[in-house]
LUMPA-303025 format. One record per residue (C-alpha): x, y negated, z negated; residue in three letters; residue number from 0. Coordinates in nm, 2 decimals. Layout:
px / py / pz / type / seq
X / Y / Z / ALA / NUM
...
END
This chain:
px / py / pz / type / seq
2.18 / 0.53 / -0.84 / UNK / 0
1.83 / 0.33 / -0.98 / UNK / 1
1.74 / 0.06 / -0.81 / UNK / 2
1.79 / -0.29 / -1.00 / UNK / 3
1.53 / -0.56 / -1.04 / UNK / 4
1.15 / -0.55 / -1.08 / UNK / 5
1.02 / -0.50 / -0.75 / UNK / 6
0.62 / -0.47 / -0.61 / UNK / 7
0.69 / -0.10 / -0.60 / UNK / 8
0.77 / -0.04 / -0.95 / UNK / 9
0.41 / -0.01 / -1.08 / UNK / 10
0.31 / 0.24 / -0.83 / UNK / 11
0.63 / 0.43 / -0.87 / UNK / 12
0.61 / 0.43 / -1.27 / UNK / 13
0.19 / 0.53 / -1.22 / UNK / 14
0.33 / 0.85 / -1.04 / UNK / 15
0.61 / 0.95 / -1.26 / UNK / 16
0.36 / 0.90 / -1.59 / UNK / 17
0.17 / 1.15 / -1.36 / UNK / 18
0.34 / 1.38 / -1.34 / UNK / 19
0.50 / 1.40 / -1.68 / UNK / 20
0.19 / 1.43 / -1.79 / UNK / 21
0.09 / 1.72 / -1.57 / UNK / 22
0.45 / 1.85 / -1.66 / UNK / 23
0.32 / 1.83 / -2.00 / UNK / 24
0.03 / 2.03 / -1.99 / UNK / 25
0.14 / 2.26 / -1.79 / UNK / 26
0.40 / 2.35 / -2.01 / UNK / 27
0.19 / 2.37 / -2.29 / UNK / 28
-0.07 / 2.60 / -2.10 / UNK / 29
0.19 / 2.81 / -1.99 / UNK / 30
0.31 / 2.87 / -2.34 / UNK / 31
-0.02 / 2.97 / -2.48 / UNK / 32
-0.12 / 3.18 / -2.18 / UNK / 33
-0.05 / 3.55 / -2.20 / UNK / 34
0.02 / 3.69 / -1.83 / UNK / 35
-0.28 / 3.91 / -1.66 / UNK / 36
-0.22 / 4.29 / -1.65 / UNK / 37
-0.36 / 4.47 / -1.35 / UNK / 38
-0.46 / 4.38 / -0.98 / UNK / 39
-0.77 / 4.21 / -1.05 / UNK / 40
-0.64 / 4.02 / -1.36 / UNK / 41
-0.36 / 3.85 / -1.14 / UNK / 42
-0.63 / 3.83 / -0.87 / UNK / 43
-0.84 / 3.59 / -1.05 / UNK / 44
-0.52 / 3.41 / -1.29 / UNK / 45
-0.42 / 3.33 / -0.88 / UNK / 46
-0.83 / 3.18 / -0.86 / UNK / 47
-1.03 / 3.46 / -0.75 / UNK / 48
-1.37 / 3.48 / -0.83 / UNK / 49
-1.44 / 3.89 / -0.75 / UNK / 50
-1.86 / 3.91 / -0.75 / UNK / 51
-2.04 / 4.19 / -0.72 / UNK / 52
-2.29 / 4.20 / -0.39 / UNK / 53
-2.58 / 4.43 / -0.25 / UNK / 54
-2.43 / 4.43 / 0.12 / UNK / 55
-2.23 / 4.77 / 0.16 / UNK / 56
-1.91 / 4.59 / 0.29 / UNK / 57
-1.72 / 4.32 / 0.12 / UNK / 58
-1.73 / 3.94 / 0.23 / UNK / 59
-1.41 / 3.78 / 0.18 / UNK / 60
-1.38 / 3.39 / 0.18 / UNK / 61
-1.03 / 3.30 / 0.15 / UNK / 62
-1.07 / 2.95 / 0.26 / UNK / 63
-0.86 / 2.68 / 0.37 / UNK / 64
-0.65 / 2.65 / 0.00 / UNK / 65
-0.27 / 2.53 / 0.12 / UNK / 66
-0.48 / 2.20 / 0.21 / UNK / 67
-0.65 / 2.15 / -0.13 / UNK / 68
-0.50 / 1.94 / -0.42 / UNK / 69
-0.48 / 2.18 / -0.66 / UNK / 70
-0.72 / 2.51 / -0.74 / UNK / 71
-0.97 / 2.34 / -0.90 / UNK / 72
-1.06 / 2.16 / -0.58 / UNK / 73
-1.00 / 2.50 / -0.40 / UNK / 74
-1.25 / 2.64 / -0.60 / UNK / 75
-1.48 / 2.36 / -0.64 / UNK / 76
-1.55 / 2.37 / -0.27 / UNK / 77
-1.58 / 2.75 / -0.26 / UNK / 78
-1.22 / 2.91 / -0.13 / UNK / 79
-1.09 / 3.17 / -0.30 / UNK / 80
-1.46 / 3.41 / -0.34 / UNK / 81
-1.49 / 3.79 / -0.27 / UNK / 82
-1.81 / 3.99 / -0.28 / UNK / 83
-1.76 / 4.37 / -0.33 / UNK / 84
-2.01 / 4.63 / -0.28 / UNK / 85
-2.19 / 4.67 / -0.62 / UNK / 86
-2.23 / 5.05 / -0.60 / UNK / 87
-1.83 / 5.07 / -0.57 / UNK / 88
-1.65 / 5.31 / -0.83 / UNK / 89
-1.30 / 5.23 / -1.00 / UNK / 90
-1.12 / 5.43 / -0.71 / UNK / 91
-1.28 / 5.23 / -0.42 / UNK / 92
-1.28 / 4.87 / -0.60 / UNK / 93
-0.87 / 4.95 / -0.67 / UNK / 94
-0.84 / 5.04 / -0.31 / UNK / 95
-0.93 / 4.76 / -0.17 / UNK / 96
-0.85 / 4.46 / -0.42 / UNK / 97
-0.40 / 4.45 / -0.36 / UNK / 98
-0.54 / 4.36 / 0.00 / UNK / 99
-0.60 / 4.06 / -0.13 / UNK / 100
-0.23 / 3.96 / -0.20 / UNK / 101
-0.21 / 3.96 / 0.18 / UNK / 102
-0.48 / 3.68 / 0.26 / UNK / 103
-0.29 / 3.37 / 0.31 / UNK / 104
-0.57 / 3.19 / 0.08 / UNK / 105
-0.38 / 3.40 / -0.16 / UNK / 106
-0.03 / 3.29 / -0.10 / UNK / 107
-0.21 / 2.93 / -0.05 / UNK / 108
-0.28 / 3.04 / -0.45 / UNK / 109
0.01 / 3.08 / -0.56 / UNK / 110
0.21 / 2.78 / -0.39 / UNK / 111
-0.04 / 2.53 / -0.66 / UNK / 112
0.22 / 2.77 / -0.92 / UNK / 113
0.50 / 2.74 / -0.73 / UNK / 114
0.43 / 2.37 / -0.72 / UNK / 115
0.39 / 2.36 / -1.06 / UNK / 116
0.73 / 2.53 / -1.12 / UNK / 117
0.91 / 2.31 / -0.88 / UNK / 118
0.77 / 2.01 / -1.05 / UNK / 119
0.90 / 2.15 / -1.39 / UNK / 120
1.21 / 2.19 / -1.30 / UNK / 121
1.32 / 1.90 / -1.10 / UNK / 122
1.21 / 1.69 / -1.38 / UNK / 123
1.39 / 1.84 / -1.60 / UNK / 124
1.71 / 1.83 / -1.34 / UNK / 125
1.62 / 1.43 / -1.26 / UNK / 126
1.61 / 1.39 / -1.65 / UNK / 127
1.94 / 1.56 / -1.75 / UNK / 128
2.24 / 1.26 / -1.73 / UNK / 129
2.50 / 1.51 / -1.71 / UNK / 130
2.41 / 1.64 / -1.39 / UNK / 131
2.60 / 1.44 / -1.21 / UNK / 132
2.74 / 1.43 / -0.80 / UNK / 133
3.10 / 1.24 / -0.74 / UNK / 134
3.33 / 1.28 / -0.45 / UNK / 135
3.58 / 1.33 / -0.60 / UNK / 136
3.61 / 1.68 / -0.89 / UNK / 137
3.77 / 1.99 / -0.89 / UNK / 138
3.59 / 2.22 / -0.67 / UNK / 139
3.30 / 2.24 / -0.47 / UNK / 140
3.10 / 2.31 / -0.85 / UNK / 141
3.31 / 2.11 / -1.20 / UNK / 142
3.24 / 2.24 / -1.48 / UNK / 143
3.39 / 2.01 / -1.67 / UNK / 144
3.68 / 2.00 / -1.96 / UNK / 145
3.47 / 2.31 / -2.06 / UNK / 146
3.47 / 2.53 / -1.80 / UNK / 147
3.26 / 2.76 / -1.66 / UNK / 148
3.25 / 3.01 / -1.88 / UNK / 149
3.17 / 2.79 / -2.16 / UNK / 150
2.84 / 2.69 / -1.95 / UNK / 151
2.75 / 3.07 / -1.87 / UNK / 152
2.91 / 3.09 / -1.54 / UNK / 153
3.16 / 3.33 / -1.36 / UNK / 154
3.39 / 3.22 / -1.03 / UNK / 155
3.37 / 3.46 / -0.81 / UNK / 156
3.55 / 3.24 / -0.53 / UNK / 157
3.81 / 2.98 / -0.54 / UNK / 158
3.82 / 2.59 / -0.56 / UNK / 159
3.48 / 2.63 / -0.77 / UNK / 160
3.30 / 2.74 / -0.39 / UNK / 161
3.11 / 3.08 / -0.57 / UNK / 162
2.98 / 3.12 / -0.92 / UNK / 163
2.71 / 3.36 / -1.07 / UNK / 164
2.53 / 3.36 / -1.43 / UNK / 165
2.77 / 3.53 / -1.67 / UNK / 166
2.58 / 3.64 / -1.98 / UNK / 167
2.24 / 3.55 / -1.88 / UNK / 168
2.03 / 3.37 / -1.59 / UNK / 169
1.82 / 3.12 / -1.78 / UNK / 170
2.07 / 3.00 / -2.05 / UNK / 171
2.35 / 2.96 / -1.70 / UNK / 172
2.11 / 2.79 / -1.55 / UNK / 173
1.98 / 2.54 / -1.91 / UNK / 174
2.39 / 2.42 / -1.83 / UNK / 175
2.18 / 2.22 / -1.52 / UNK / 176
1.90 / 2.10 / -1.75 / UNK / 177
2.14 / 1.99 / -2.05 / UNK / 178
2.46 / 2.06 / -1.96 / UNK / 179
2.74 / 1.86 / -1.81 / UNK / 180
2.84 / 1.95 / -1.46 / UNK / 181
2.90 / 1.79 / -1.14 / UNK / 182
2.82 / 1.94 / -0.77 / UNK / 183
2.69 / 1.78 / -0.43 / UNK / 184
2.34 / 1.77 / -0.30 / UNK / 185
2.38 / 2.09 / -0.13 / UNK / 186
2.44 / 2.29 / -0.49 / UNK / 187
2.18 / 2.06 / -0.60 / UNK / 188
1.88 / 2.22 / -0.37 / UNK / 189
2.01 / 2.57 / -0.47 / UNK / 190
2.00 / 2.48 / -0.81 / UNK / 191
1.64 / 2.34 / -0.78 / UNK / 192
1.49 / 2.63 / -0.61 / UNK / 193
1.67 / 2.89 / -0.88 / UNK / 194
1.52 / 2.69 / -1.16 / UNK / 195
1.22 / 2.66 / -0.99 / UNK / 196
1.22 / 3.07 / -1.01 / UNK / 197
1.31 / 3.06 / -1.37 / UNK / 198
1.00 / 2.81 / -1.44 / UNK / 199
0.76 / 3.05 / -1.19 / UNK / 200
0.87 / 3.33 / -1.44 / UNK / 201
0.93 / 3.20 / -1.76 / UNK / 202
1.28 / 3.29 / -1.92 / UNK / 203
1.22 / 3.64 / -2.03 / UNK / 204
1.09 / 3.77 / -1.71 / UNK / 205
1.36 / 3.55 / -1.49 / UNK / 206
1.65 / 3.75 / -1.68 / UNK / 207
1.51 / 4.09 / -1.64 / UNK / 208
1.43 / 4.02 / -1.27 / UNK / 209
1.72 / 3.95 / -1.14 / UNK / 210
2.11 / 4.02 / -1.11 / UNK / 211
2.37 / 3.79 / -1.15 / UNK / 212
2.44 / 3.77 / -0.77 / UNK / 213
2.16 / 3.72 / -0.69 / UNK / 214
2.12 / 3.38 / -0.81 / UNK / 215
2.49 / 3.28 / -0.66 / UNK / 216
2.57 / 2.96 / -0.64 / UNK / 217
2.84 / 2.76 / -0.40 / UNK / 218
2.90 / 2.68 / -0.05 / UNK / 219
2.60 / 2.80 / 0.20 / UNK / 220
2.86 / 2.99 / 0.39 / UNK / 221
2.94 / 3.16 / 0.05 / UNK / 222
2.57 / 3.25 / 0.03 / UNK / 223
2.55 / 3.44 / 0.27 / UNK / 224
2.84 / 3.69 / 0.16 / UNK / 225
2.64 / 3.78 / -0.14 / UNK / 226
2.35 / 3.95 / -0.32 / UNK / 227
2.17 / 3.58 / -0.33 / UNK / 228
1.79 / 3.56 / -0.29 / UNK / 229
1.82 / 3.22 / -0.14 / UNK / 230
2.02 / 3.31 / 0.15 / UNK / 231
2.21 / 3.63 / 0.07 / UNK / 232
2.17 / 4.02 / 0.13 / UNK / 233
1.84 / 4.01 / -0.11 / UNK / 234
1.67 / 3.72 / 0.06 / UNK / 235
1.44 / 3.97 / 0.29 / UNK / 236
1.21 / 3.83 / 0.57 / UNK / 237
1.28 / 3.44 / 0.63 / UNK / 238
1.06 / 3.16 / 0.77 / UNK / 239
1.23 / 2.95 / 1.04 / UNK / 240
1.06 / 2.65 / 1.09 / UNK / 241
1.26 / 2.39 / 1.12 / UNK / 242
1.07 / 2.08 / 1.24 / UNK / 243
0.78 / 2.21 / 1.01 / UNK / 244
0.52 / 2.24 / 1.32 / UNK / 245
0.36 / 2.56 / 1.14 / UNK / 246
0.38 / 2.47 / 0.78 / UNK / 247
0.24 / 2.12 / 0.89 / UNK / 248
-0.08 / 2.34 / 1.02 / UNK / 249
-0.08 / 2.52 / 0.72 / UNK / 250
-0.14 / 2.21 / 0.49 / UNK / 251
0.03 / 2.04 / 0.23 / UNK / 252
0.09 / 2.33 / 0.00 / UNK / 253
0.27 / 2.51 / 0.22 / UNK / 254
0.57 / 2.25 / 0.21 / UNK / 255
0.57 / 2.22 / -0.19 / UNK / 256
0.91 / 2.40 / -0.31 / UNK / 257
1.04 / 2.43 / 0.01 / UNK / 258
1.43 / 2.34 / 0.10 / UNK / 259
1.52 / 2.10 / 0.41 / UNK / 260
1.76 / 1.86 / 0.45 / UNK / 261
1.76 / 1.48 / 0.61 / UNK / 262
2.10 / 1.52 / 0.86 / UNK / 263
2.28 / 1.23 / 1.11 / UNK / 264
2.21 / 1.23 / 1.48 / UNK / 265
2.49 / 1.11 / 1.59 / UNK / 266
2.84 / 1.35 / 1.60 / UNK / 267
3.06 / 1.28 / 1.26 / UNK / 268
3.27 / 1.01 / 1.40 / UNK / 269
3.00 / 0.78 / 1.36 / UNK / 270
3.00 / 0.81 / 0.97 / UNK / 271
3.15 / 0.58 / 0.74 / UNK / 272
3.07 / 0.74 / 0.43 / UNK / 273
3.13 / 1.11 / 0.45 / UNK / 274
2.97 / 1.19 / 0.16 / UNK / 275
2.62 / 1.06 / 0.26 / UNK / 276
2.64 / 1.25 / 0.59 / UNK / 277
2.31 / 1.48 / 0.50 / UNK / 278
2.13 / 1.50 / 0.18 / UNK / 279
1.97 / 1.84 / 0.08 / UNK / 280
1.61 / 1.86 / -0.06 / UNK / 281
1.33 / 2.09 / -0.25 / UNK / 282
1.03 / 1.93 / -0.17 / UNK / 283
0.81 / 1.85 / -0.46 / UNK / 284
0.47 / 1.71 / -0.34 / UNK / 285
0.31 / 1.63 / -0.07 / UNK / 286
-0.03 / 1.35 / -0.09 / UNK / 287
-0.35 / 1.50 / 0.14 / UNK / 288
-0.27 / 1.15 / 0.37 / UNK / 289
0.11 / 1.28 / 0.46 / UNK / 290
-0.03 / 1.59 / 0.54 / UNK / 291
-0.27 / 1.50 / 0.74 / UNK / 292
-0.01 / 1.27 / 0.90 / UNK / 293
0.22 / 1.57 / 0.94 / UNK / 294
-0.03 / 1.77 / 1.11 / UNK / 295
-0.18 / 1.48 / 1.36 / UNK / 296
0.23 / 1.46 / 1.47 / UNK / 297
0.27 / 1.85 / 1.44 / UNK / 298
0.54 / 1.84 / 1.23 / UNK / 299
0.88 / 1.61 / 1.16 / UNK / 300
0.94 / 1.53 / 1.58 / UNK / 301
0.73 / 1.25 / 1.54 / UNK / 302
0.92 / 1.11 / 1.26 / UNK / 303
1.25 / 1.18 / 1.40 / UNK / 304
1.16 / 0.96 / 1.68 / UNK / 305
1.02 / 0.70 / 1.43 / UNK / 306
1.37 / 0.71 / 1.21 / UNK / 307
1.51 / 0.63 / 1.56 / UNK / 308
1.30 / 0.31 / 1.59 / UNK / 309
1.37 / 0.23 / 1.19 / UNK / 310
1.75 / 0.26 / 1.28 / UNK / 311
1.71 / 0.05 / 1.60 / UNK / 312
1.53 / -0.22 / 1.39 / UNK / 313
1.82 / -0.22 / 1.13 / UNK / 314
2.06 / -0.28 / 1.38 / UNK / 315
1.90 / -0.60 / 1.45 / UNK / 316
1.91 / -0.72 / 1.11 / UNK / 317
2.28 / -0.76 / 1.07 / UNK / 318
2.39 / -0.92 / 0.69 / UNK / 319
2.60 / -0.94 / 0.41 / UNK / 320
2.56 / -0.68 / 0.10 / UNK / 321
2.53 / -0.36 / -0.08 / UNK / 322
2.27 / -0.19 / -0.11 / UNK / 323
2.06 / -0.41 / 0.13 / UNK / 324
1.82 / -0.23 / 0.32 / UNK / 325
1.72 / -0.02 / 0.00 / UNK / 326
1.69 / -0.38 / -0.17 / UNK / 327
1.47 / -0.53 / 0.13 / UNK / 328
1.29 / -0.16 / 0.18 / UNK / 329
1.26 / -0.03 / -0.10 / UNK / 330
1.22 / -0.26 / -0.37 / UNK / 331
1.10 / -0.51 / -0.15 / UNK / 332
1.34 / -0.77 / -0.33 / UNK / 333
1.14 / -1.10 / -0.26 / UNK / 334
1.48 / -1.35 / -0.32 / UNK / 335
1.65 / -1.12 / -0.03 / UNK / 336
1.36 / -1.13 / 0.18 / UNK / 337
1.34 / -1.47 / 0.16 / UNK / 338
1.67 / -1.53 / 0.28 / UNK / 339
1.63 / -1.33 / 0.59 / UNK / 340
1.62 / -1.53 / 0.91 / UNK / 341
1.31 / -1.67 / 1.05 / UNK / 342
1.37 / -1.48 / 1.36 / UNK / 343
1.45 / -1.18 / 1.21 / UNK / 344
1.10 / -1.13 / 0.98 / UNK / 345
0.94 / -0.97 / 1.24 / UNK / 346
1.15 / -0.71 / 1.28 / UNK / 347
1.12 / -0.64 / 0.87 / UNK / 348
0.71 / -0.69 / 0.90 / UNK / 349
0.79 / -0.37 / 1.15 / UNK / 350
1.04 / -0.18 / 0.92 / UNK / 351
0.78 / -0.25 / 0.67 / UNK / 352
0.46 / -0.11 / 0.86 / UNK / 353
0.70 / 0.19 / 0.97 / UNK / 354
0.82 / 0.29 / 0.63 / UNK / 355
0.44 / 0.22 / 0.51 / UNK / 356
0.33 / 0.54 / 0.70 / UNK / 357
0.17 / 0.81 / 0.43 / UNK / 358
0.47 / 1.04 / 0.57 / UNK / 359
0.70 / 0.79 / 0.42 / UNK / 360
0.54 / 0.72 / 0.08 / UNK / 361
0.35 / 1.05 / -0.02 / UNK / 362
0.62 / 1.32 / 0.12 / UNK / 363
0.79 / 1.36 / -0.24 / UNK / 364
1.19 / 1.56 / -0.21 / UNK / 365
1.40 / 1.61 / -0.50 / UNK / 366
1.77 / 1.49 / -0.39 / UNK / 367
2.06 / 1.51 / -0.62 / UNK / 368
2.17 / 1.32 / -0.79 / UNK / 369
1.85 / 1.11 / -0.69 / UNK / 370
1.60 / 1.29 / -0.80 / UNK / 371
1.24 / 1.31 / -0.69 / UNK / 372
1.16 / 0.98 / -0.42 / UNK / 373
0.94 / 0.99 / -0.11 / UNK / 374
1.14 / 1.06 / 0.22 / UNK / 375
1.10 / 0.65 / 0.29 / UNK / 376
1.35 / 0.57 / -0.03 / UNK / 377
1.62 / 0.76 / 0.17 / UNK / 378
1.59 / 0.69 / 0.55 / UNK / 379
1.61 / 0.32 / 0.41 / UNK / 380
1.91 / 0.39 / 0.17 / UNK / 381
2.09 / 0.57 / 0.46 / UNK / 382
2.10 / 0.26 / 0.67 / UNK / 383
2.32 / 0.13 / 0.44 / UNK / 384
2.58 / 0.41 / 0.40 / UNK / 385
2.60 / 0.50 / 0.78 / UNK / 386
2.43 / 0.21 / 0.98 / UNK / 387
2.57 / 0.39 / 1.30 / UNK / 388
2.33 / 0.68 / 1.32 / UNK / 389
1.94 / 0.79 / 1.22 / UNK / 390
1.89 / 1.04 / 1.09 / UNK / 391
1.62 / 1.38 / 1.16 / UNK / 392
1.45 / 1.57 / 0.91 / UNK / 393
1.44 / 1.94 / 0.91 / UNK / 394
1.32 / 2.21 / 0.70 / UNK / 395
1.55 / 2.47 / 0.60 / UNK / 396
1.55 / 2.88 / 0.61 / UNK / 397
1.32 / 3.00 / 0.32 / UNK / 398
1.14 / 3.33 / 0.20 / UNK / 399
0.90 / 3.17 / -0.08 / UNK / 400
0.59 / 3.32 / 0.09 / UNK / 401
0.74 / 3.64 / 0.19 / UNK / 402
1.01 / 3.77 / -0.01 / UNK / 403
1.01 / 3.55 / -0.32 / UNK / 404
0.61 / 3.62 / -0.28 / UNK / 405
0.62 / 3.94 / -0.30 / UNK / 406
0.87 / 3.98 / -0.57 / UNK / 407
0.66 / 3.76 / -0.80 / UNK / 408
0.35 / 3.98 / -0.78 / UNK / 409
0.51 / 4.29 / -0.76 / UNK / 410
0.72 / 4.20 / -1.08 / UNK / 411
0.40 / 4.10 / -1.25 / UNK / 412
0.18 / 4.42 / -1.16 / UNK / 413
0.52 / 4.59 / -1.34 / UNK / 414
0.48 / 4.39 / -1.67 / UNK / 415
0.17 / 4.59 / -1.72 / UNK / 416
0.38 / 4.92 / -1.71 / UNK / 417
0.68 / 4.81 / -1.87 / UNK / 418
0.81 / 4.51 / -2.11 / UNK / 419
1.02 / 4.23 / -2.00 / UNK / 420
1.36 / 4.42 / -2.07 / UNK / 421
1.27 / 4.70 / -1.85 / UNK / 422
1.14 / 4.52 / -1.52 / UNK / 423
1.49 / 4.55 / -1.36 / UNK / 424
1.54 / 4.92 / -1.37 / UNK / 425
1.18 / 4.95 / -1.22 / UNK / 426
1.19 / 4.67 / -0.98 / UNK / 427
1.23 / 4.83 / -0.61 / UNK / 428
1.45 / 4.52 / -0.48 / UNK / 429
1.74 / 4.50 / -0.74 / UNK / 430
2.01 / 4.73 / -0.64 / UNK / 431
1.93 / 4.70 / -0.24 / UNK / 432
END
């Protein structure tokens, strides 16, 4: 579902995806050349620490404000992310102290520019495979196609195509969403994003050894639940709740990257007409320093629920003939549509344009399947076309990536230093609980 027509948008929109295809690039090739640090204070400084030795006989730890920096560089550049230890500290006393480290938020701040990274990898590569594909109407919740699932490197585990896990192997299951040829809604599609987004964070090798076949289950969310899934399953561990993002929004903008939400209707059901655009499921992919500051002036998405409110309000107003039309006069600012809108009704669009010109709007980048990665604006103004009858609230969704998910990641990389890929799953303390 592109939108048609050249429109003043397009050149901004093309700048940013050239962007980050380019930083998809060179990530990629960094982390192919890259060999992974072995040891506490290897992983320490891979994350960005610089560890420097001091006369004081205490350490001085500056962890910084990182979750609100662009990237590490920047975090660095303006001096986050620096510990002093005591220079007449031995071996035992510098090992000691240094895993405390992994439990300084500047540290999990660290690792979300990875995590980024990895969720910028992947739903790229999910936006950019043309056989990924949503439609209301396939067999089962998940279609494998003529295929099957087998034939992709799936196994059912529950009827009507509502529970599958890898079958042979996690990352070559999951390459069937990267090249493959297989159909689910957006709700399958956000699982999908965050799993890949763990098998990019690891790299392939790693991903395989780390983790059991249920516990990358997809289906249903209620089918979640029932299993082994780290998502939302038996192995997920300690979740975040915060679902109007009023803490992460404090945190800064790192702190939302890879995280899952969803966009859901006020309104009760029977004011849908199209069933099928009811919510829409996301991974968010990045957010610009102006939405985050935006998000943290308004404490979170209230303020924006109550602004979607006013969009919808405005809509209403503007009554006409069309598909697609709001996205059209929106979106792609369509100049021939805009033009044919009545005099009385342009300044109600000059206010739907100042609204949806909000940094929120524009620099609050989701990945929604099958629309891949847009800023939030693209679908508030897409939704007034499919249910004009109710706005729509944002909301972030149950997630461990800074606790669990955390956790795991370090833990399984301290372990590659003891033991190669193939062994990290009979020495890794969470698979089997």
């Amino acid at each position: 579902m592109q939108p048609a027509g050249d429109t003043r948008r397009r050149p901004a929109l093309a700048a940013l995806g050239a962007l980050l295809c380019t930083a998809l690039a060179a990530t990629v090739s960094t982390a192919a050349s890259a060999a992974p640090a072995c040891g506490t204070q290897a992983l320490l400084e891979e994350l960005g620490w610089r560890i420097e030795p001091t006369m004081l006989a205490t350490p001085v730890v500056h962890g910084g404000p990182v979750c609100e920096r662009a990237d590490l560089a920047q975090a660095q550049s303006a001096g986050d992310l620096r510990v002093q230890l005591p220079r007449h500290w031995d071996a035992a006393q510098r090992a000691a102290f240094l895993p405390r480290l992994f439990d300084d938020p500047a540290t999990v701040c660290a690792y979300a520019f990875k995590l980024g990274q990895a969720t910028r990898r992947a739903t790229t590569r999910l936006q950019d495979n043309p056989g990924y594909r949503f439609s209301a109407v396939q067999l089962g919740w998940i279609g494998f196609g003529v295929r099957g699932a087998s034939a992709q490197g799936w196994q059912r585990f529950r009827s009507f195509g509502r529970g599958y896990q890898p079958a042979a192997g996690n990352s070559d299951a999951l390459q069937s969403f990267y090249s493959g040829k297989v159909r689910s809604e957006c709700g399958v599609g956000r699982q999908v994003a965050q799993l890949t987004t763990q098998r990019e964070l690891y790299g392939d090798a790693a991903f395989d050894a780390a983790f059991t076949p249920g516990e990358l289950s997809i289906g249903t969310f209620l089918t979640l639940h029932q299993t082994d899934s780290i998502l939302l399953g038996r192995h997920a561990g300690t979740f975040l709740a915060d679902g109007k993002a009023r803490q992460t929004a404090q945190r800064g903008r790192q702190a939302f990257v890879g995280a899952p939400g969803f966009i859901e209707h006020v309104f009760d059901r029977s004011y849908l007409d199209d069933i099928n655009n009811q919510a829409e499921n996301f991974v968010v992919v990045d957010v610009s320093d102006a939405a985050a500051r935006a998000l943290r002036q308004h404490q979170g998405f209230a303020h924006y629920d109550a602004r979607n409110r006013r969009i919808w309000s405005l809509a209403r107003r503007m009554p006409g003939p069309g598909p697609r039309r709001f996205e059209r006069l929106l979106v792609e600012r369509d100049r021939a549509l805009r033009a044919q809108v009545p005099a009385q009704q342009q300044p109600l669009l000059k206010e739907l344009d100042q609204l949806l010109d909000d940094p929120f709007y524009q620099g609050f980048l989701i990945y929604v399947h099958p629309h891949g990665i847009r800023p939030v604006g693209y679908h508030i103004a897409r939704l007034l076309d499919r249910n004009p009858r109710t706005p729509y609230a944002f909301e972030l969704g149950l997630h461990n990536l800074h606790t669990t998910l955390y956790r795991r990641w370090i833990d399984t990389r301290l372990g590659q230093c003891d033991a190669p890929p193939a062994a990290i799953r009979q020495h890794n303390p969470y698979v089997g609980r």
